[in-house]
MARMIMI-490888 format. One record per residue (C-alpha): x negated, y negated, z negated; residue in three letters. Coordinates in steps of 0.02 Angstrom, whole numbers, plus 50000, padded with zeros to 5 digits. Last residue first. Example, Ala and Ser with C-alpha at 12.3 -4.5 7.8 and 13.67 -1.06 7.14 Angstrom:
# MARMIMI-490888
493165005349643ser;493855022549610ala;
# end
This chain:
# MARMIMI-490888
491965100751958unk;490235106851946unk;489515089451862unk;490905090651717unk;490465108151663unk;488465101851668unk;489045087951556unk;490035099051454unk;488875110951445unk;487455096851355unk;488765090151244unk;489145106751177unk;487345111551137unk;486885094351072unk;486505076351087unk;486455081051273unk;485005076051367unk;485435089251508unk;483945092651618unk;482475098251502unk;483795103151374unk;484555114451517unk;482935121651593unk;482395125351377unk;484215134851384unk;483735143951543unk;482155150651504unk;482775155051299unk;484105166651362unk;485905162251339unk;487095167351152unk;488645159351134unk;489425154650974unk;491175150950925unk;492385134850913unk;494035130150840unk;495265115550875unk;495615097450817unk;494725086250948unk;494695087451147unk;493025083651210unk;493125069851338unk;492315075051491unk;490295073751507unk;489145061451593unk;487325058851587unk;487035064951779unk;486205078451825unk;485065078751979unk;485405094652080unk;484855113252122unk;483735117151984unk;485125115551844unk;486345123651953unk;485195140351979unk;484465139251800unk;486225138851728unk;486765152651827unk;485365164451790unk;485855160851591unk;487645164051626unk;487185179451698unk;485965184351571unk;487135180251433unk;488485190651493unk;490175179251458unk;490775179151646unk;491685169751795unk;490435155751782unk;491815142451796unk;492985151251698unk;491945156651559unk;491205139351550unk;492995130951550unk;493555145051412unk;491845141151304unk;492175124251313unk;493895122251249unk;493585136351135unk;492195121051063unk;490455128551088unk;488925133150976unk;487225140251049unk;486395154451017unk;484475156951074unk;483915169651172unk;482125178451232unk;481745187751059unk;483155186050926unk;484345173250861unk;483295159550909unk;484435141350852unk;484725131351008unk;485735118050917unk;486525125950753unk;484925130550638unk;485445133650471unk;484025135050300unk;484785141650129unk;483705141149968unk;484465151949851unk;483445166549892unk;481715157449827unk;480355162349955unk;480585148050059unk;480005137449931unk;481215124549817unk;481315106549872unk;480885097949707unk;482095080149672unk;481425062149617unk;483205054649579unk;483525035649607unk;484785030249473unk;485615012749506unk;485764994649469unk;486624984749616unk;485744971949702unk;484524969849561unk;483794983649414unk;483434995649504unk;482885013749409unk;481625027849494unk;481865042749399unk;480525060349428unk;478675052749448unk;477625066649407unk;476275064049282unk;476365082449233unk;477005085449062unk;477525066349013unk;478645067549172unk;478735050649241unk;480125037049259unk;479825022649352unk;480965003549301unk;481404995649446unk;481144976149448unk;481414967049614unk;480804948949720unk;481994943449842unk;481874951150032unk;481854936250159unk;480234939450222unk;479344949050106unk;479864957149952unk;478584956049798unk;479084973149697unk;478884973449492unk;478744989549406unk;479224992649250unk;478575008749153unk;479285024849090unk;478685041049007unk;479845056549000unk;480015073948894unk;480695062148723unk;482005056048843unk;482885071348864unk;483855074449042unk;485545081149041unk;485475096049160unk;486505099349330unk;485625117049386unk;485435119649544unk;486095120249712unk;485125121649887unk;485395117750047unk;484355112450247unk;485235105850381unk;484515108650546unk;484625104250725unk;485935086550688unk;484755078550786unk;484745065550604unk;484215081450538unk;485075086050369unk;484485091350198unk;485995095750080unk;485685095149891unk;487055104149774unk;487115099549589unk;487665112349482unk;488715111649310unk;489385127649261unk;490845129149146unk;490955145149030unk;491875157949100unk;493675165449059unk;494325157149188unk;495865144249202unk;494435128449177unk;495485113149227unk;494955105349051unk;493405112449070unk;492925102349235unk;493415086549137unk;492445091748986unk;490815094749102unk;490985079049178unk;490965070449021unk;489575077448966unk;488585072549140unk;489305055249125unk;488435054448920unk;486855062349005unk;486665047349133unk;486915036748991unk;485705044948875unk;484445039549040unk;484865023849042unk;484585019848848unk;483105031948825unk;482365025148994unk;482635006648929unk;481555011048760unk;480215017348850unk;480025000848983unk;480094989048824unk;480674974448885unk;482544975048828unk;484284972148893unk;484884987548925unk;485524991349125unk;487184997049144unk;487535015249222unk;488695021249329unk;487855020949513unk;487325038549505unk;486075048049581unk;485745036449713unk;484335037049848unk;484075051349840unk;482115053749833unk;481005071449914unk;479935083749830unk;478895095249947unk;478965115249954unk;479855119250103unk;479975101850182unk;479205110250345unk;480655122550364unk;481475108250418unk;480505108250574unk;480005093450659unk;481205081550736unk;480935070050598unk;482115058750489unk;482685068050350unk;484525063750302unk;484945064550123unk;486505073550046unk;486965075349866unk;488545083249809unk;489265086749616unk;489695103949582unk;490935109749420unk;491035127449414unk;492165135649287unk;493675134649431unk;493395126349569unk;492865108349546unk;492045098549681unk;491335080749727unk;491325075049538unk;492135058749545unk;492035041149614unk;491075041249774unk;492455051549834unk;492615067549944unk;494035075950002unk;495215087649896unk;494785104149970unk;495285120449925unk;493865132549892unk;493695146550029unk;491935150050008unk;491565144050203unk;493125132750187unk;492645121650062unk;490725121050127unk;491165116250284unk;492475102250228unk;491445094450104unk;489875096150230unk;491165086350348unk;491745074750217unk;490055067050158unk;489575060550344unk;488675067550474unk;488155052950594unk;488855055650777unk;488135067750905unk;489645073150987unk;490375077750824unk;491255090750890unk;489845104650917unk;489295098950740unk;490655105550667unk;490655122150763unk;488835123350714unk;489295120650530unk;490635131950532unk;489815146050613unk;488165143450501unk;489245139150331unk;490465156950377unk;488895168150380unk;488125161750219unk;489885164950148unk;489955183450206unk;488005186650143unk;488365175149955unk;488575161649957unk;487665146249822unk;486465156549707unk;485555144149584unk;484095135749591unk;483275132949395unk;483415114549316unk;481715108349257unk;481455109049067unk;479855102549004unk;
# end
């Protein structure tokens, strides 16, 4: 059975570069949804990869030999991500490029959809090696980002992007009753002959697609990256938080210092002293950010006080009550 191995994504500088620019990302998102472009645009500049955007359309990323096709899912729980360590999770959509055979026979429609699905991997792979300047053979990866819907965590691995053979798979229709409104369905389950594990769900209505069953590697695997960008514990009694420069200047100014314990005595003192109201100045967009670090008393006083969507929101609204 041939599962794709994890593969190394940044190395120590790179790893660095993802946490600042991911928490200076999500310090201007205000709490909005993450979409495909700002992990695009993270991840382009952490490893210094010029970015074309994203598209639905083609491969997400070519630099180079490597050839790396995105998937993100959003895990909705305010529990540690840590906690899917381990488990194997669905996406949704693989692909949306394939056509469904017309046949019965469950086995003989997996060999069909899922040649297809290795027929767009092979052409990938040309397309990658056509703009292939190295002397390295191409690499196909497929990256998997986690994310909280908080916007806390975000979870990423890459591994290898394999065509899948049909004689290692077992398939069978199943039918779904909707309720309500919802119109009766056919997907078509894939399962690994080897260990029963379901690894392909296929629709068949309202646009046919490839649902991928996909292994969450342990934490003990070194390719398995895990960033923490609201009120992530950097060591014993503080927590870092992530600020626009806009934001860090007004707090430096309004404090009259950068010392976490001062800031953090400050905090408590204003927090304690009045009611806070839910509002916060706009944010101005387009600009750079940086990390702050305030002891853990006075941050878990400002979440308790502030209900910011996240570290930036919640200073701006205590910036914006002290004026």
């Amino acid at each position: 059975m041939s599962r794709p191995r994890t593969l190394s994504a940044f190395n120590e500088t790179e790893h660095s570069l993802v946490q600042k620019y991911l928490g200076i990302k999500v310090a201007h998102m205000m709490g909005r949804k993450l979409e495909e472009g700002d992990w695009s645009y993270v991840y382009c500049k952490a490893k210094n990869i010029p970015e074309k955007g994203w598209s639905n359309l083609d491969i997400d990323i070519i630099h180079n030999n490597m050839g790396l096709e995105q998937k993100m899912l959003c895990y909705r729980s305010n529990s540690d991500l840590a906690n899917v360590y381990g488990t194997t999770q669905m996406h949704p959509s693989l692909t949306r490029s394939i056509r469904i055979p017309d046949t019965k026979d469950p086995n003989q429609a997996m060999a069909d959809l899922l040649n297809q699905y290795s027929q767009l991997v092979k052409d990938r792979k040309k397309r990658v090696a056509s703009q292939n300047t190295t002397e390295q053979e191409v690499e196909m990866r497929t990256g998997w980002l986690l994310w909280q819907e908080s916007l806390r965590q975000f979870l990423y691995f890459e591994e290898e992007m394999l065509e899948p053979n049909p004689e290692e798979y077992v398939a069978e229709w199943r039918e779904t009753v909707g309720g309500g409104s919802r119109k009766r369905s056919v997907n078509l389950w894939i399962y690994e002959k080897k260990t029963g594990k379901k690894r392909y769900s296929i629709t068949t209505s309202a646009g046919a697609k490839i649902q991928p069953y996909f292994d969450i590697p342990s934490p003990i695997d070194p390719n398995v990256y895990l960033f923490t960008v609201i009120g992530e514990a950097v060591r014993i009694g503080y927590v870092r938080i992530w600020l626009t420069d806009s934001t860090f200047k007004e707090l430096k100014r309004a404090f009259n210092t950068i010392d976490p314990d001062e800031i953090s005595d400050k905090l408590i003192a204003f927090c304690s002293s009045i009611e806070i109201k839910e509002e916060a100045d706009p944010l101005t967009h387009k600009e750079e950010g940086m990390s702050l670090e305030i002891r853990t008393d006075a941050y878990k006083l400002l979440t308790e006080s502030v209900k910011g969507v996240s570290d930036e929101h919640s200073i701006r609204i205590i910036l914006s009550q002290m004026k």
